[in-house]
Each structure stands twice: as C-alpha cells, then as structure tokens.
PARO-570228 format. One record per residue (C-alpha): residue in three letters; y, z, x. Coordinates in steps of 0.2 Angstrom, whole numbers, padded with zeros to 4 digits, always signed. Example, Ala and Ser with C-alpha at 12.3 -4.5 7.8 and 13.67 -1.06 7.14 Angstrom:
BEGIN
ALA-0022+0039+0062/SER-0005+0036+0068/
***
This chain:
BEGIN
UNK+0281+1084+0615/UNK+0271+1094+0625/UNK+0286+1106+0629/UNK+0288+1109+0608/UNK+0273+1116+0606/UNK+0272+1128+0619/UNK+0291+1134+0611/UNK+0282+1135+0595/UNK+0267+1143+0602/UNK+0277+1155+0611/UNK+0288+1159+0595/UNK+0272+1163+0585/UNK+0268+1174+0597/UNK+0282+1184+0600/UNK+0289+1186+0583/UNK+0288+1199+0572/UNK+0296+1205+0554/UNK+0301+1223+0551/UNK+0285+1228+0539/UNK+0293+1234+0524/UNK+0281+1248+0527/UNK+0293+1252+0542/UNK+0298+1269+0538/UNK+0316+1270+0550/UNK+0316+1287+0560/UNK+0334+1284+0568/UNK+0346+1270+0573/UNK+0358+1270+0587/UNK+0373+1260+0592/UNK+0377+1259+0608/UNK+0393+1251+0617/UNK+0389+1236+0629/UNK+0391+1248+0647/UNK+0378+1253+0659/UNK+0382+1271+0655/UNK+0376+1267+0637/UNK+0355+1264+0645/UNK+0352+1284+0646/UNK+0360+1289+0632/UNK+0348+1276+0622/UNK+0337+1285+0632/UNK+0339+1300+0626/UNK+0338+1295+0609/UNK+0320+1289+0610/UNK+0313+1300+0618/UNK+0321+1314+0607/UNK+0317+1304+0590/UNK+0297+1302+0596/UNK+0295+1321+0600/UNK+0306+1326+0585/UNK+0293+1316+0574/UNK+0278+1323+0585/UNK+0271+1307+0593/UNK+0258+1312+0603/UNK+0254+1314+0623/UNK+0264+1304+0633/UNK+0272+1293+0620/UNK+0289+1300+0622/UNK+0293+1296+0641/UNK+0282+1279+0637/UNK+0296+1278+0622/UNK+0308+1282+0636/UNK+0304+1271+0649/UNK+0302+1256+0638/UNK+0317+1259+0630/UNK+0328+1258+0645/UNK+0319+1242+0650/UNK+0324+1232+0635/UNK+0342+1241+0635/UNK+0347+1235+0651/UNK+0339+1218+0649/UNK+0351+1219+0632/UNK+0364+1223+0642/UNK+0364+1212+0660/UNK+0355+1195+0653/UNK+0364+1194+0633/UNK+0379+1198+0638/UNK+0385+1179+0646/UNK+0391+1174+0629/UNK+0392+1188+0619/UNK+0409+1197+0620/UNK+0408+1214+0629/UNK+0413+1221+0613/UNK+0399+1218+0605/UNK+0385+1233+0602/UNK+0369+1235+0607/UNK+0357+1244+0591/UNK+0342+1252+0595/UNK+0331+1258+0581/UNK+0315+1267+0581/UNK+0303+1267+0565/UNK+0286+1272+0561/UNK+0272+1260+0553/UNK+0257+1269+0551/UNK+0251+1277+0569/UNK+0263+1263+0577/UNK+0282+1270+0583/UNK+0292+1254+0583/UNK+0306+1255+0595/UNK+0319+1239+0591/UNK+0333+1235+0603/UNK+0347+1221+0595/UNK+0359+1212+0603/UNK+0370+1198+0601/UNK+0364+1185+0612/UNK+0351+1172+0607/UNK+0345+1168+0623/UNK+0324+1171+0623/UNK+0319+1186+0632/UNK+0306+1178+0646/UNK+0291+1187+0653/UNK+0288+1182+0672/UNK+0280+1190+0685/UNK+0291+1196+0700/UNK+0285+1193+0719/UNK+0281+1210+0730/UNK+0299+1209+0738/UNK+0308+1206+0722/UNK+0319+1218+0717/UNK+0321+1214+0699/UNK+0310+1202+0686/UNK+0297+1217+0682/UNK+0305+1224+0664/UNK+0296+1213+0652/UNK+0281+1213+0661/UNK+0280+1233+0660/UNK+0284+1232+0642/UNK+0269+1221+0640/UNK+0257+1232+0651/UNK+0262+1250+0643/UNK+0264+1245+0625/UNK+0252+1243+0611/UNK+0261+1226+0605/UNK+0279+1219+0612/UNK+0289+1203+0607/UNK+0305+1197+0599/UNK+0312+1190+0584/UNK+0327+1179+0582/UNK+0340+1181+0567/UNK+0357+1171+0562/UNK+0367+1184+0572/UNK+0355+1185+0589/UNK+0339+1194+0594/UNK+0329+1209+0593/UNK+0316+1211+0605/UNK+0302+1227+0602/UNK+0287+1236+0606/UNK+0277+1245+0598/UNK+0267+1263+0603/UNK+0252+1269+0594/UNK+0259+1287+0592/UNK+0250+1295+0578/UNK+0232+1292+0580/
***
C-alpha cells in the first residue's frame, strides 16, 4: 500500500497538461540515432533566440534539451522499435518556454543522484537544478517528459 502512494504522489507531481494557452513555437521530429541529439540541439537553441528569450536561456534551452533527448534515446528505446521518432516541441506560456521531448516508451523517467565517480545518472537531476519547473506526463502512446524556462520576464 505504502508503494501506491508514493506512485501516486509521484505522478501528481511530475505531471503536466499542455495549457491550452501553450502557444507552440516549433516542433521537430527527430529519427531514433545518436546523431539526431545535436540537431534537436540546434533546434532549441535557435527557436529560443528566434523568439528573443532572454540572457542565457538559449544554451540553458540547449543543454536541457540534449539531456532529455538522449535520455529519449538510450533508456526508451528497450521496446520501442528503432524506427520510431523522437518529437521535440518547444511553446511559450506566458514568460515560460516549454520545451517538450516525446518518445514512444512508457517507462517513467527517474531522477536519482549519481555518486562522484559515476559516469552517467546526472541528466534529470540537471534538468531539475537549471529549470524553472520539469516533469513528465504519460499518454496512450508513451511519454513526454518537459521543462520549462522562464524566458520572457
């Protein structure tokens, strides 16, 4: 019983609905290779300076972006056919830029904390440090997992 309710606690916490005041300022989608992480990349960070966001937003943008695209790519890939796209789609709600990453897979995304010596684990937990609000949202066809960027104070 005690394992349910921290599920439920933890899908209150991560989920999210598109507002429909989302106002979508590009979608991407991108084959399921490694190569496909800097062009998602590049389409971020060039959506978030076409639309002005301010300072450093873009490479934030950026960086975040290639975390959840190769988390996407290297843990929802075990049964998901390699055929299958990864969308990335970045919106503005208000001051927020939302940057959306889809895939196919409905495996939860898991935040941990990786040891000093650990090459890998950190991605999530960068997400959570450097963004304004992060989490994930579960449909009939997989999983979305976002972040948010206040952009336009």
């Amino acid at each position: 019983m005690e394992e349910a309710i921290k599920a439920s606690a933890a899908l209150t916490e991560y989920r999210y609905a598109m507002n429909p005041g989302l106002s979508p300022l590009g979608e991407k989608w991108i084959p399921r290779e490694p190569a496909s992480v800097a062009s998602a990349r590049r389409f971020v960070r060039d959506v978030a300076t076409d639309w002005k966001a301010t300072g450093e937003i873009p490479e934030i943008a950026e960086l975040l972006a290639s975390e959840l695209v190769t988390n996407a790519l290297a843990y929802g890939s075990s049964d998901v056919s390699p055929m299958s796209p990864v969308r990335v789609t970045v919106g503005k709600e208000k001051e927020l830029l939302t940057v959306d990453v889809y895939d196919a897979c409905i495996a939860i995304p898991r935040l941990r904390r990786a040891d000093d010596l650990e090459v890998s684990g950190r991605g999530l937990a960068i997400v959570q440090d450097l963004s304004h609000n992060w989490g994930w949202t579960l449909n009939p066809y997989g999983k979305s997992v976002w972040f948010q960027l206040a952009a336009w104070p």
